[in-house]
C-alpha positions in Angstrom: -73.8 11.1 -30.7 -72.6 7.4 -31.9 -68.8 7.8 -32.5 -66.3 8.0 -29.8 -65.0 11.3 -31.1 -68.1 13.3 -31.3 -68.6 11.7 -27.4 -65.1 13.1 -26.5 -66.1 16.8 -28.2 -69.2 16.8 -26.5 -67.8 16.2 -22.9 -65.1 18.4 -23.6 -67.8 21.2 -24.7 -69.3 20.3 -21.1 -66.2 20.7 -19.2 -65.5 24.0 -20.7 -68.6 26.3 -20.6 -71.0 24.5 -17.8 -68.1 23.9 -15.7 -69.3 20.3 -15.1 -66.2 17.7 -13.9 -64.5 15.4 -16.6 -66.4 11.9 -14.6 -69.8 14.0 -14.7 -69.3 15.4 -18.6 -67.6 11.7 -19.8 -70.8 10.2 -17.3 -73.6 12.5 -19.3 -72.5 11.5 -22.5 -72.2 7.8 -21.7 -68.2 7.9 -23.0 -65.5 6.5 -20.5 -63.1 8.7 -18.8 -60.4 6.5 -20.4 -61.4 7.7 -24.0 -62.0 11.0 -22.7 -58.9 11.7 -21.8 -57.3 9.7 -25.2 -54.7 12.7 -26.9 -54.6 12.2 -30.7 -50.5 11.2 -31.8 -49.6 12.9 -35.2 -50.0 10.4 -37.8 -46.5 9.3 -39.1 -44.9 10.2 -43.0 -44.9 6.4 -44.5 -43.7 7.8 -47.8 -40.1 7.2 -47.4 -40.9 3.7 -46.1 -43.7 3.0 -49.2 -41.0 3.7 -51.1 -38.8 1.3 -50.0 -41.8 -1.5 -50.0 -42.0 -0.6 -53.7 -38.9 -0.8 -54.6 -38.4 -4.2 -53.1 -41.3 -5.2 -54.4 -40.4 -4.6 -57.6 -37.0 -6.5 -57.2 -38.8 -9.2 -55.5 -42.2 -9.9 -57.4 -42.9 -13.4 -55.5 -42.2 -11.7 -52.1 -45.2 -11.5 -49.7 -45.7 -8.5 -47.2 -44.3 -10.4 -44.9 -40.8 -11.4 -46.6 -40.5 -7.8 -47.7 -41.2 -6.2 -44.0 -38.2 -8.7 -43.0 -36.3 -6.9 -45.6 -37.1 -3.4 -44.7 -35.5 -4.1 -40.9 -32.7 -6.2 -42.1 -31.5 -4.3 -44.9 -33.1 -0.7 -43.9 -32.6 -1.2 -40.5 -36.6 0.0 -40.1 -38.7 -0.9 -36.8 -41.9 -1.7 -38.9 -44.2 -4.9 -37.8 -45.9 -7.3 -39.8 -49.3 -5.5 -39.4 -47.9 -1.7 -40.6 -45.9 -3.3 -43.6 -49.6 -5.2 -44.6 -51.8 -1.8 -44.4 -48.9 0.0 -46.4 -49.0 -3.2 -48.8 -52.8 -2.7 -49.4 -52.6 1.1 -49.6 -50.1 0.0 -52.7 -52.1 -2.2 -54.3 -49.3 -4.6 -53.9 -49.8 -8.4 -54.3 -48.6 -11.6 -55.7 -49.7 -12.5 -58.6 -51.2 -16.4 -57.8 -50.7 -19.2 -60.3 -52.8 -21.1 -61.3 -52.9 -24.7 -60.7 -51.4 -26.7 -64.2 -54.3 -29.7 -65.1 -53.3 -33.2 -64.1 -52.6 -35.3 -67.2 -54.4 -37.9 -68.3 -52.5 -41.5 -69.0 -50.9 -44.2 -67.6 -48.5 -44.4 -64.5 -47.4 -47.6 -64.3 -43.6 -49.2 -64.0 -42.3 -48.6 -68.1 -41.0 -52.3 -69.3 -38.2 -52.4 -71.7 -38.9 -52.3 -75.2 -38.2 -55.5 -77.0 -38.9 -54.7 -80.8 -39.2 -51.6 -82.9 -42.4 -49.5 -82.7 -43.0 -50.6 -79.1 -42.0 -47.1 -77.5 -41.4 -44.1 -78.8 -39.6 -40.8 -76.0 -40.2 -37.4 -77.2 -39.0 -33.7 -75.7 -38.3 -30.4 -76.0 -34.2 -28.9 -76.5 -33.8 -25.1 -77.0 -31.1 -23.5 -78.7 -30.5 -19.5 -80.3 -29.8 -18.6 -83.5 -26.2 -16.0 -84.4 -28.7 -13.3 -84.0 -29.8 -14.5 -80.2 -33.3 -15.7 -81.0 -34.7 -18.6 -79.5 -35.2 -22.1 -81.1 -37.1 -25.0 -80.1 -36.1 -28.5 -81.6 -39.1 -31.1 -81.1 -36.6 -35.1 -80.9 -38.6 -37.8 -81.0 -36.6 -41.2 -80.8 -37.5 -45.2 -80.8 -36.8 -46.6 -77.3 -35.6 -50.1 -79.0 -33.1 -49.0 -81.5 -33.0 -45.5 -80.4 -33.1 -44.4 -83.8 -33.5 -40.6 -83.8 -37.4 -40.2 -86.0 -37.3 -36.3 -85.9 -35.8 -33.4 -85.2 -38.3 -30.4 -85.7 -36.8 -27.1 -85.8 -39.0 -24.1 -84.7 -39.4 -21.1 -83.2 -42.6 -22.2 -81.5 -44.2 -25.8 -81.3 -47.9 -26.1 -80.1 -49.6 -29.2 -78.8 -51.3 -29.0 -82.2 -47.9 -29.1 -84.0 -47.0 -31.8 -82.2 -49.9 -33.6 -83.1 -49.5 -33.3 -86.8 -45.9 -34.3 -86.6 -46.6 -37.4 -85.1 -49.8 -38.1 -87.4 -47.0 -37.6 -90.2 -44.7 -39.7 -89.0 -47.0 -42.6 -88.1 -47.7 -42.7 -92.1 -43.9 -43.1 -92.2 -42.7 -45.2 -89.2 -45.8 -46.9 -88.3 -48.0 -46.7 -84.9 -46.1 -47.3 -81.9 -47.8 -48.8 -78.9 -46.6 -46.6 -76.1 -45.4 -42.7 -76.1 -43.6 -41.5 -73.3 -43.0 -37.7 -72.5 -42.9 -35.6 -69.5 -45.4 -33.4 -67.9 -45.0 -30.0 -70.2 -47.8 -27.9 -71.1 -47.8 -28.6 -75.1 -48.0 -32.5 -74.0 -51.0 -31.9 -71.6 -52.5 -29.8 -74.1 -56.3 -30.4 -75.5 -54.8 -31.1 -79.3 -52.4 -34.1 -77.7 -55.2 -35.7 -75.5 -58.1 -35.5 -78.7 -54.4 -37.2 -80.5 -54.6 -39.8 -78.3 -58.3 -40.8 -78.4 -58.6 -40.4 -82.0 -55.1 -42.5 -82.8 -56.0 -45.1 -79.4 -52.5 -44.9 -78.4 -51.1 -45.2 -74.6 -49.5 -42.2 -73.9 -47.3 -42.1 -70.5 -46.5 -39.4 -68.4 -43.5 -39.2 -66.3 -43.8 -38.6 -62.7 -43.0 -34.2 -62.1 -39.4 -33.9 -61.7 -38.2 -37.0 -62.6 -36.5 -37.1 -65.8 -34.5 -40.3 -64.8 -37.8 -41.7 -66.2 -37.7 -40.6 -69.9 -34.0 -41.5 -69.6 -34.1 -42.6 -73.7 -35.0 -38.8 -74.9 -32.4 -37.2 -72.0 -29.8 -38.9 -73.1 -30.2 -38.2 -76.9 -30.9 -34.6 -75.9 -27.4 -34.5 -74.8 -25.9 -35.8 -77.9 -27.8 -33.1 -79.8 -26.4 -30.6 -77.4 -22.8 -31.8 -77.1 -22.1 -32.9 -80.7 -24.8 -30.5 -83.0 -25.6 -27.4 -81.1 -22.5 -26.6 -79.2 -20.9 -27.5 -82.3 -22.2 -24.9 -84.8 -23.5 -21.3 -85.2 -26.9 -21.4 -86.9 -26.9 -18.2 -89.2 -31.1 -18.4 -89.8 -33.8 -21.2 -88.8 -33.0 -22.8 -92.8 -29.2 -23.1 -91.8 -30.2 -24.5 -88.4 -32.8 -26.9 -90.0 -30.4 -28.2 -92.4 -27.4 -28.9 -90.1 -29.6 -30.8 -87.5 -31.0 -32.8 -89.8 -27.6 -33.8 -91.4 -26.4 -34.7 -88.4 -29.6 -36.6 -87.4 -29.2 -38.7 -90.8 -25.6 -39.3 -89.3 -26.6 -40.4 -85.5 -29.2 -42.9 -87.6 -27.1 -44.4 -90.1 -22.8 -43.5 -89.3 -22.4 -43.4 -85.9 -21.9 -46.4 -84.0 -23.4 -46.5 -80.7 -21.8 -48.3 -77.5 -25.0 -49.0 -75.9 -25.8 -50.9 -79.2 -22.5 -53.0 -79.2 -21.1 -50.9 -82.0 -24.0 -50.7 -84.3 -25.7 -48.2 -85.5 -29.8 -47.4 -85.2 -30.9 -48.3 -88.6 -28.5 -51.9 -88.1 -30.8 -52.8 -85.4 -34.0 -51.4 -86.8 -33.3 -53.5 -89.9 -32.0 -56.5 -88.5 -35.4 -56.5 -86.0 -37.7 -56.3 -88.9 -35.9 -59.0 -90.8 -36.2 -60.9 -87.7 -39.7 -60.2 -87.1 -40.2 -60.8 -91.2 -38.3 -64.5 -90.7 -40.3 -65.4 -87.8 -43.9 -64.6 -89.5 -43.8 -66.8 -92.6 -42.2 -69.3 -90.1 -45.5 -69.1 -88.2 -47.8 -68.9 -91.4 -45.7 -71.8 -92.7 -46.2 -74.0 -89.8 -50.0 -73.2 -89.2 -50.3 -74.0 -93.4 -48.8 -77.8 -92.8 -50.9 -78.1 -89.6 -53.9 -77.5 -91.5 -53.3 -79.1 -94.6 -50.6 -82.4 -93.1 
Protein backbone atom coordinates (compact mmCIF):
# COMPACT_ATOMS: atom_id res chain seq x y z
CA UNK A 1 0.00 0.00 0.00
CA UNK A 2 2.04 3.22 -1.28
CA UNK A 3 -0.78 5.67 -2.46
CA UNK A 4 -2.93 7.59 -0.18
CA UNK A 5 -6.05 6.14 -1.76
CA UNK A 6 -5.35 2.55 -1.48
CA UNK A 7 -4.33 3.63 2.47
CA UNK A 8 -7.87 5.34 2.74
CA UNK A 9 -9.62 1.94 1.21
CA UNK A 10 -7.72 -0.17 3.37
CA UNK A 11 -8.67 1.63 6.71
CA UNK A 12 -12.06 2.01 5.55
CA UNK A 13 -12.10 -1.96 4.82
CA UNK A 14 -10.94 -2.08 8.55
CA UNK A 15 -13.46 0.09 10.01
CA UNK A 16 -16.19 -1.80 8.34
CA UNK A 17 -15.77 -5.60 8.88
CA UNK A 18 -13.22 -5.84 11.99
CA UNK A 19 -15.01 -3.15 13.73
CA UNK A 20 -11.59 -1.52 14.50
CA UNK A 21 -11.97 2.65 15.30
CA UNK A 22 -11.08 5.18 12.42
CA UNK A 23 -7.45 6.42 14.71
CA UNK A 24 -6.70 2.46 15.17
CA UNK A 25 -7.62 1.46 11.16
CA UNK A 26 -5.87 5.11 9.79
CA UNK A 27 -2.97 4.10 12.81
CA UNK A 28 -2.52 0.26 11.21
CA UNK A 29 -2.16 1.44 7.90
CA UNK A 30 0.27 4.30 8.70
CA UNK A 31 -2.38 6.99 6.82
CA UNK A 32 -3.39 10.11 8.88
CA UNK A 33 -6.82 10.52 10.17
CA UNK A 34 -6.91 13.82 8.17
CA UNK A 35 -6.64 12.00 4.72
CA UNK A 36 -8.83 9.37 6.05
CA UNK A 37 -11.56 11.23 6.49
CA UNK A 38 -10.74 13.42 2.89
CA UNK A 39 -14.40 13.10 0.77
CA UNK A 40 -13.69 13.11 -3.01
CA UNK A 41 -15.55 16.69 -4.71
CA UNK A 42 -17.09 15.83 -8.25
CA UNK A 43 -14.67 17.00 -10.70
CA UNK A 44 -16.09 20.15 -12.45
CA UNK A 45 -17.28 20.31 -16.54
CA UNK A 46 -14.40 22.74 -18.05
CA UNK A 47 -15.81 22.29 -21.43
CA UNK A 48 -17.80 25.37 -21.63
CA UNK A 49 -14.89 27.37 -20.11
CA UNK A 50 -12.08 25.44 -22.80
CA UNK A 51 -14.24 26.76 -25.06
CA UNK A 52 -14.05 30.12 -24.23
CA UNK A 53 -10.07 29.83 -23.79
CA UNK A 54 -10.11 28.68 -27.38
CA UNK A 55 -11.92 31.06 -28.74
CA UNK A 56 -9.95 33.81 -27.32
CA UNK A 57 -7.14 32.33 -28.08
CA UNK A 58 -7.79 32.16 -31.42
CA UNK A 59 -8.76 36.01 -31.48
CA UNK A 60 -5.69 36.71 -29.47
CA UNK A 61 -2.73 34.57 -30.81
CA UNK A 62 0.10 36.63 -28.80
CA UNK A 63 -2.01 36.27 -25.60
CA UNK A 64 -0.46 34.28 -22.75
CA UNK A 65 -2.58 32.01 -20.28
CA UNK A 66 -2.43 34.62 -18.14
CA UNK A 67 -3.86 37.61 -20.40
CA UNK A 68 -6.55 35.25 -21.54
CA UNK A 69 -7.66 34.08 -17.79
CA UNK A 70 -7.99 38.08 -17.29
CA UNK A 71 -10.26 37.95 -20.19
CA UNK A 72 -12.41 35.03 -19.21
CA UNK A 73 -13.40 37.12 -15.71
CA UNK A 74 -13.61 40.45 -17.25
CA UNK A 75 -15.51 39.75 -20.26
CA UNK A 76 -17.14 36.20 -19.06
CA UNK A 77 -17.60 37.24 -15.83
CA UNK A 78 -15.80 33.57 -14.80
CA UNK A 79 -14.12 32.99 -11.19
CA UNK A 80 -11.11 30.94 -12.74
CA UNK A 81 -7.36 31.66 -11.26
CA UNK A 82 -4.20 31.81 -12.91
CA UNK A 83 -3.30 28.19 -12.05
CA UNK A 84 -6.86 26.51 -13.54
CA UNK A 85 -6.74 28.73 -16.79
CA UNK A 86 -2.64 27.24 -17.18
CA UNK A 87 -3.71 23.39 -16.73
CA UNK A 88 -6.75 24.03 -19.16
CA UNK A 89 -4.08 25.87 -21.42
CA UNK A 90 -1.78 22.77 -21.42
CA UNK A 91 -4.75 20.28 -21.77
CA UNK A 92 -5.20 22.51 -25.19
CA UNK A 93 -2.04 22.41 -26.38
CA UNK A 94 -2.26 26.17 -26.39
CA UNK A 95 0.93 28.32 -26.66
CA UNK A 96 2.66 31.23 -28.19
CA UNK A 97 4.37 30.75 -30.83
CA UNK A 98 8.13 32.40 -29.73
CA UNK A 99 10.14 34.48 -32.17
CA UNK A 100 13.07 34.11 -32.88
CA UNK A 101 15.69 36.53 -32.15
CA UNK A 102 16.56 38.62 -35.82
CA UNK A 103 20.79 38.55 -36.23
CA UNK A 104 22.56 41.72 -35.29
CA UNK A 105 24.03 43.35 -38.42
CA UNK A 106 27.23 43.75 -39.22
CA UNK A 107 28.71 47.47 -40.13
CA UNK A 108 29.41 50.60 -38.91
CA UNK A 109 27.60 52.76 -36.22
CA UNK A 110 29.16 55.82 -36.14
CA UNK A 111 27.73 59.73 -36.36
CA UNK A 112 26.87 59.83 -40.61
CA UNK A 113 28.87 63.09 -42.00
CA UNK A 114 27.33 65.05 -44.74
CA UNK A 115 28.16 64.12 -48.07
CA UNK A 116 30.26 66.54 -49.93
CA UNK A 117 30.59 65.11 -53.64
CA UNK A 118 28.80 62.65 -55.68
CA UNK A 119 29.36 58.93 -55.07
CA UNK A 120 30.15 59.54 -51.40
CA UNK A 121 26.72 58.04 -49.99
CA UNK A 122 24.27 56.27 -51.40
CA UNK A 123 20.36 55.68 -49.04
CA UNK A 124 18.39 52.75 -50.13
CA UNK A 125 14.71 51.27 -48.97
CA UNK A 126 11.87 49.55 -49.45
CA UNK A 127 8.04 51.41 -50.61
CA UNK A 128 5.01 49.06 -51.17
CA UNK A 129 2.24 49.76 -53.31
CA UNK A 130 -0.91 47.29 -55.10
CA UNK A 131 -1.56 46.85 -58.36
CA UNK A 132 -5.80 47.57 -59.86
CA UNK A 133 -6.17 44.01 -59.08
CA UNK A 134 -5.00 44.35 -55.23
CA UNK A 135 -1.64 42.60 -55.36
CA UNK A 136 1.19 43.74 -53.68
CA UNK A 137 4.31 45.55 -55.06
CA UNK A 138 7.64 46.29 -53.74
CA UNK A 139 9.64 49.26 -55.29
CA UNK A 140 13.49 48.87 -54.32
CA UNK A 141 14.72 53.40 -54.42
CA UNK A 142 18.07 53.88 -54.18
CA UNK A 143 19.23 57.63 -54.20
CA UNK A 144 22.66 59.69 -54.03
CA UNK A 145 22.84 61.49 -50.66
CA UNK A 146 24.79 64.55 -52.39
CA UNK A 147 22.63 65.46 -55.31
CA UNK A 148 19.85 63.21 -54.33
CA UNK A 149 19.52 62.08 -57.62
CA UNK A 150 17.00 59.20 -57.68
CA UNK A 151 19.61 55.90 -59.21
CA UNK A 152 16.65 53.29 -59.21
CA UNK A 153 13.46 52.39 -58.85
CA UNK A 154 13.04 48.56 -59.05
CA UNK A 155 9.61 47.33 -59.37
CA UNK A 156 8.75 43.78 -58.01
CA UNK A 157 6.67 41.68 -56.50
CA UNK A 158 9.43 40.25 -54.36
CA UNK A 159 13.05 41.54 -53.81
CA UNK A 160 15.67 39.16 -52.11
CA UNK A 161 18.90 40.26 -50.45
CA UNK A 162 20.27 38.51 -53.62
CA UNK A 163 18.30 40.86 -55.87
CA UNK A 164 19.48 43.57 -54.14
CA UNK A 165 22.82 42.58 -54.60
CA UNK A 166 22.84 42.30 -58.28
CA UNK A 167 21.06 45.65 -58.69
CA UNK A 168 23.60 47.36 -56.98
CA UNK A 169 26.59 45.33 -58.75
CA UNK A 170 24.65 46.69 -62.00
CA UNK A 171 24.47 49.97 -61.07
CA UNK A 172 28.08 50.27 -59.84
CA UNK A 173 29.03 49.51 -63.66
CA UNK A 174 26.81 52.51 -64.30
CA UNK A 175 27.18 55.15 -61.46
CA UNK A 176 30.43 54.16 -60.14
CA UNK A 177 31.34 52.64 -56.42
CA UNK A 178 30.15 54.74 -53.70
CA UNK A 179 32.02 54.90 -50.45
CA UNK A 180 29.28 54.48 -47.95
CA UNK A 181 25.67 52.74 -48.19
CA UNK A 182 23.18 53.48 -45.69
CA UNK A 183 19.94 51.39 -45.06
CA UNK A 184 17.98 50.32 -42.21
CA UNK A 185 17.89 47.20 -40.30
CA UNK A 186 15.40 44.97 -42.67
CA UNK A 187 15.81 41.41 -43.18
CA UNK A 188 16.78 41.50 -47.14
CA UNK A 189 19.65 44.08 -45.86
CA UNK A 190 20.94 41.74 -43.11
CA UNK A 191 20.75 39.00 -45.39
CA UNK A 192 23.85 36.48 -46.16
CA UNK A 193 23.82 37.72 -50.17
CA UNK A 194 24.25 41.64 -48.85
CA UNK A 195 27.06 40.91 -46.20
CA UNK A 196 29.17 38.36 -48.94
CA UNK A 197 28.15 42.00 -51.28
CA UNK A 198 29.90 43.88 -48.97
CA UNK A 199 33.16 41.84 -48.49
CA UNK A 200 33.47 41.02 -51.99
CA UNK A 201 32.80 44.93 -53.28
CA UNK A 202 34.88 46.42 -49.76
CA UNK A 203 32.24 48.89 -49.32
CA UNK A 204 31.13 50.48 -45.76
CA UNK A 205 27.77 49.70 -45.39
CA UNK A 206 25.81 51.51 -42.35
CA UNK A 207 23.00 50.47 -40.50
CA UNK A 208 20.64 52.74 -38.89
CA UNK A 209 19.94 52.47 -35.24
CA UNK A 210 16.11 50.06 -34.92
CA UNK A 211 13.42 52.49 -35.02
CA UNK A 212 15.02 55.44 -36.08
CA UNK A 213 14.38 56.40 -39.46
CA UNK A 214 15.26 60.12 -38.79
CA UNK A 215 18.60 58.50 -39.55
CA UNK A 216 18.23 57.52 -43.25
CA UNK A 217 16.26 60.82 -43.59
CA UNK A 218 17.64 61.14 -47.53
CA UNK A 219 15.65 57.80 -48.64
CA UNK A 220 12.36 58.80 -46.25
CA UNK A 221 11.98 61.76 -47.75
CA UNK A 222 12.27 60.60 -51.41
CA UNK A 223 9.93 57.76 -50.38
CA UNK A 224 7.36 60.31 -49.84
CA UNK A 225 7.69 61.95 -53.06
CA UNK A 226 7.26 58.60 -54.71
CA UNK A 227 4.20 58.08 -52.66
CA UNK A 228 2.58 61.62 -52.88
CA UNK A 229 3.34 62.50 -56.46
CA UNK A 230 3.65 58.63 -58.43
CA UNK A 231 1.70 56.18 -56.47
CA UNK A 232 -1.11 58.06 -55.06
CA UNK A 233 -1.25 59.51 -58.40
CA UNK A 234 -1.95 56.49 -60.67
CA UNK A 235 -3.66 53.14 -60.98
CA UNK A 236 -1.10 50.51 -62.15
CA UNK A 237 -3.16 48.08 -64.43
CA UNK A 238 -0.16 45.16 -64.39
CA UNK A 239 3.58 45.23 -62.98
CA UNK A 240 4.75 46.45 -66.96
CA UNK A 241 2.24 49.59 -66.53
CA UNK A 242 3.58 50.09 -62.98
CA UNK A 243 7.27 49.70 -64.17
CA UNK A 244 6.90 52.12 -66.91
CA UNK A 245 5.12 55.00 -65.06
CA UNK A 246 7.66 54.97 -62.09
CA UNK A 247 10.32 55.03 -64.09
CA UNK A 248 9.02 58.03 -66.24
CA UNK A 249 8.48 59.79 -63.46
CA UNK A 250 11.94 58.91 -61.92
CA UNK A 251 13.58 60.34 -65.32
CA UNK A 252 11.39 63.40 -64.38
CA UNK A 253 12.41 63.83 -60.44
CA UNK A 254 16.23 63.51 -62.00
CA UNK A 255 16.24 65.77 -64.82
CA UNK A 256 12.63 68.37 -64.70
CA UNK A 257 11.85 68.90 -61.39
CA UNK A 258 13.46 71.54 -59.50
CA UNK A 259 14.15 70.82 -56.01
CA UNK A 260 14.04 73.49 -53.12
CA UNK A 261 16.48 71.84 -51.00
CA UNK A 262 18.87 72.24 -54.13
CA UNK A 263 18.13 76.07 -54.53
CA UNK A 264 16.02 75.36 -57.56
CA UNK A 265 18.09 72.87 -59.46
CA UNK A 266 17.53 69.78 -60.34
CA UNK A 267 19.65 66.33 -59.50
CA UNK A 268 21.43 65.83 -62.62
CA UNK A 269 22.43 70.01 -62.50
CA UNK A 270 24.36 69.28 -59.46
CA UNK A 271 25.61 65.93 -60.39
CA UNK A 272 26.99 67.50 -63.52
CA UNK A 273 28.16 70.61 -62.27
CA UNK A 274 30.14 68.42 -59.20
CA UNK A 275 31.92 66.33 -61.78
CA UNK A 276 32.91 69.23 -63.88
CA UNK A 277 34.16 70.68 -60.73
CA UNK A 278 35.87 67.69 -59.60
CA UNK A 279 37.19 67.35 -63.59
CA UNK A 280 38.50 71.33 -63.33
CA UNK A 281 40.14 70.76 -60.09
CA UNK A 282 42.19 67.40 -61.23
CA UNK A 283 44.17 68.69 -64.31
CA UNK A 284 44.58 71.88 -61.97
CA UNK A 285 46.36 69.48 -59.59
CA UNK A 286 48.21 67.42 -62.42
CA UNK A 287 49.03 70.74 -63.96
CA UNK A 288 50.62 72.17 -60.98
CA UNK A 289 52.61 68.91 -59.88
CA UNK A 290 53.86 68.79 -63.96
CA UNK A 291 55.54 72.56 -63.49
CA UNK A 292 56.82 71.57 -60.03
CA UNK A 293 58.58 68.76 -61.40
CA UNK A 294 59.71 70.01 -64.59
CA UNK A 295 60.17 74.37 -63.45
Amino acid sequence: MVSPQVKREAATYLQSHQGLSQRKSCSLVQLHRSVGRYVFKKKSDDTEIKEKLKQYADQRPRFGYRRLGLLLRTQEGLLINDKRVYRLYKELGLKIKRRKGRKKALGTRQPMVIPLRPNERWSLDFVQDALADGRRLRILTIIDDFSREALCCHVAFSITGQHVAIILKTLFHQQGKPIMIVSDNGTEFTSRAILKFVQEEKIQWHYIAPGKPTQNAFIESFNGRVRDECLNQYWFKNIEHARQIIEEWRYDYNHVRPHTSLKGKTPKQVSEKAELSSLIAKRQSQSYSTNTLHP
